[in-house]
N, C-alpha and C positions, 0 to 999 in steps of 0.2 A: 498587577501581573496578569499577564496573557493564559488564560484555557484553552489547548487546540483541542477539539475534539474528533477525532477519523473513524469512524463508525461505517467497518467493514461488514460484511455477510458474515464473517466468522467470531471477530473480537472488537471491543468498542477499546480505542488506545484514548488514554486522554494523556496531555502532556504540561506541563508549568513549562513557559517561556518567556528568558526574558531577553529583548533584541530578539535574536535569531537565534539566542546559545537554549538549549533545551537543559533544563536545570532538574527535570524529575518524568519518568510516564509510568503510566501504568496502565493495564489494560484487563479487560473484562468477557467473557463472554458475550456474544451479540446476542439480545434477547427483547423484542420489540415489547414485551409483555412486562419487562423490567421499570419499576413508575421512579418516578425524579424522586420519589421520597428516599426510595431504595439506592439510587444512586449517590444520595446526599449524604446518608451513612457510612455506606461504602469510601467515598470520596473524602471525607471528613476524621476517618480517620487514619489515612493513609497521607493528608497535608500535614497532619500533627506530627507523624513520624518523622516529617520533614524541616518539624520547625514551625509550622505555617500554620494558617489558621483560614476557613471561610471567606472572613471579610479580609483579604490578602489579594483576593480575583477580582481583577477589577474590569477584565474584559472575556468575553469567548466566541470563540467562532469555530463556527462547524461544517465538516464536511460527511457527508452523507451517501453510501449507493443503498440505504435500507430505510423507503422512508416511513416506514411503519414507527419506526427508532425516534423519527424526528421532535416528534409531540412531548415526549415522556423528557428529551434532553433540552429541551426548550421550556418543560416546566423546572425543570433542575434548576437551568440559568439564573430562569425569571423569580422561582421561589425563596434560591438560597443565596445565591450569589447578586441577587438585585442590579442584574444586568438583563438588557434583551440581545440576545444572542445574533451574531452576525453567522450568514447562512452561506457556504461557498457557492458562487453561482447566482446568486440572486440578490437584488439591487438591496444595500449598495456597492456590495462585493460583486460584481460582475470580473468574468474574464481578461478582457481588454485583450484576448489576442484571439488571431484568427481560427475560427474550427472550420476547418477547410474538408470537410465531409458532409455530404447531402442534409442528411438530419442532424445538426450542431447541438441539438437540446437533448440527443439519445445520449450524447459523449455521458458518462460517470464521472461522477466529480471530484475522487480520486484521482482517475486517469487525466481530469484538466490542471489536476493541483500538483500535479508530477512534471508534467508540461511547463509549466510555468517557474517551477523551482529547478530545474535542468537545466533549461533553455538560460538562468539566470547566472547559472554559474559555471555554462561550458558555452564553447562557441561551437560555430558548426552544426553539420546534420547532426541530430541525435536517434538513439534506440533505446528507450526506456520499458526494462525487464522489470514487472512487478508480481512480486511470488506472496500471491494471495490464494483466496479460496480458488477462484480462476489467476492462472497468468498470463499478463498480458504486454504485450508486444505494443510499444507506442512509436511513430516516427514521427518527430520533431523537425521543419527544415531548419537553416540555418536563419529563418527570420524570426523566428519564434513561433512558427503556424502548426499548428495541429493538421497531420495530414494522412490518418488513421493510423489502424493497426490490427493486430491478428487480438482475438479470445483462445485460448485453451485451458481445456482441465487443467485445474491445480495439482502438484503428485500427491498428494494429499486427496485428493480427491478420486484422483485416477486407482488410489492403491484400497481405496472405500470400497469402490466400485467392485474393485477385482477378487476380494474378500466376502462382499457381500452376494458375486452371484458365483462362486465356485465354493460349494458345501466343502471340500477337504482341507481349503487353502487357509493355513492361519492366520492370526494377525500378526505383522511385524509391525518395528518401525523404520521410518526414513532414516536412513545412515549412508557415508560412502562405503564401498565394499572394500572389507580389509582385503591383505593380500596382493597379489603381484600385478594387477589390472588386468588377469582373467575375467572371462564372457561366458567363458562355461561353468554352470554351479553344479556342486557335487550335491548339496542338498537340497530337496523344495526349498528352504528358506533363502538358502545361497540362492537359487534363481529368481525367484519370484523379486528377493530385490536388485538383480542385476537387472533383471529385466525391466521394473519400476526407473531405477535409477541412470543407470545408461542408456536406455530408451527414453529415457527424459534429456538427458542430453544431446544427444543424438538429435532430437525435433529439435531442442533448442536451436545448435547449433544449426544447423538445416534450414530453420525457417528464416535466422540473423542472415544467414549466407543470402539467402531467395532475397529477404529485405535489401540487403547490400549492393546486388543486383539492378535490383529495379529503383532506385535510389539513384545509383549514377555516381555518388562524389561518394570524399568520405566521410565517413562515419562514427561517432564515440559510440558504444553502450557501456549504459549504466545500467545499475542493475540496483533493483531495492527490494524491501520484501525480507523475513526472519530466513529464509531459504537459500539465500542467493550467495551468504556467506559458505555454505555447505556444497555448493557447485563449481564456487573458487577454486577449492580447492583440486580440480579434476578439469577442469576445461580452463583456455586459456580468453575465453571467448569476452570477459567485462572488462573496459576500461576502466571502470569506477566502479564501487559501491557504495551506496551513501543508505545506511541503513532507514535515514530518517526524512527523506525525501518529502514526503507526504506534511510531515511535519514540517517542516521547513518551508513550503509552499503555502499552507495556512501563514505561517509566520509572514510572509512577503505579503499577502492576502489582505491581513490585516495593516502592515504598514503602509501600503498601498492606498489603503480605505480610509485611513485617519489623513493623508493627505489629499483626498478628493472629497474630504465630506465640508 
């Protein structure tokens, strides 16, 4: 059975897969400091609840934008699971599609492994919405080419920010705003998350429009990321969500690689 591993800035997700069908994940805070021994425990007893055991993994492949991270999940592989781990991006897991932007090796390996699982299963230009610690705006053409995209703060990140340098402002959390789709809040709390929350929309949708623009044809956006479910619900702006994108691109990654090795 397949180990994906997606080891964000924020959370390390790992997932059991078999085929394509994602059969369990789980996921961890991201902590470069965190050693394979520690993961093994962790890991070992959250396969048993499943059923499963250790010697069950019989492959894993990993994708990366923290590579402090890398070392510690690569003794994991190699110690517990007596595999060497296949690394996204790097031979014999290469891309195989075009990254159509000046420096191709700066692209995130996330963001090519999003690329790759989109492109796989929609036709057409694509917009791929990833709501991580940053989200990020990807555009896909219709041939499968990577042909950049925007960075922005995560809301998550944006609403840290806003907390952390106004002494009075509390902490909330991200929700949609109950009530009638008022823009005016009667309380600090009421505004500080209209303003988070429909201000995040607001760019959202703004910057897809700008994309759509300069694009020329049309256009799908998907949308991935624990977030994207929570914006559905208020904009009309995603064609798709596929909460597991990332994952599912690993999955292609590897099946890709056992047929070119």
């Amino acid at each position: 059975m397949l180990l994906a591993i997606d080891a964000g800035n924020t959370n390390v997700v790992f997932a059991l897969v078999e085929g394509r069908a994602i059969r369990a994940r789980w996921r961890i805070a991201t902590d470069p400091r965190r050693t394979g021994d520690e993961y093994a425990v962790w890991i070992n007893q959250l396969l048993a609840l499943e059923g499963l055991a250790i010697k069950d993994v019989t492959a894993v492949i990993i994708s990366t934008v923290v590579p402090r991270a890398l070392h510690n999940l690569d003794v994991l592989s190699r110690k517990y699971f007596g595999v060497e781990p296949l690394i996204a991006g790097k031979p014999p897991v290469e891309w195989h599609i075009n990254v159509d932007v000046p420096m191709p090796h700066t692209l995130g390996a996330d963001r090519a492994v999003n690329a790759i699982a989109a492109h796989e299963a929609y036709e057409g230009d694509l917009i791929v919405i990833d709501f991580g610690t940053a989200t990020t705006f990807d555009h896909i053409d219709y041939s499968g080419a990577y042909k950049g995209g925007i960075i922005a703060p995560g809301i998550n990140l944006s609403l840290d920010a806003l907390v952390s340098n106004a002494a009075k402002l509390p902490r909330i959390a991200i929700e949609a705003p109950a009530g009638n789709g008022s823009v005016i809040g009667r309380t600090t709390e009421d505004q500080m998350l209209i303003g988070v929350f429909w201000g995040y929309v607001a760019m959202m949708e703004g910057l897809v429009a700008r994309m759509r623009k300069e694009i020329g044809r049309p256009v799908r956006v998907i949308a991935t990321g624990g977030l994207a479910v929570l914006f559905d619900e208020k904009t009309d702006l995603f064609d798709a969500i596929v909460p597991d994108l990332t994952l599912i691109g690993l999955a292609i990654l590897y099946e890709r690689s056992l047929k070119t090795a």
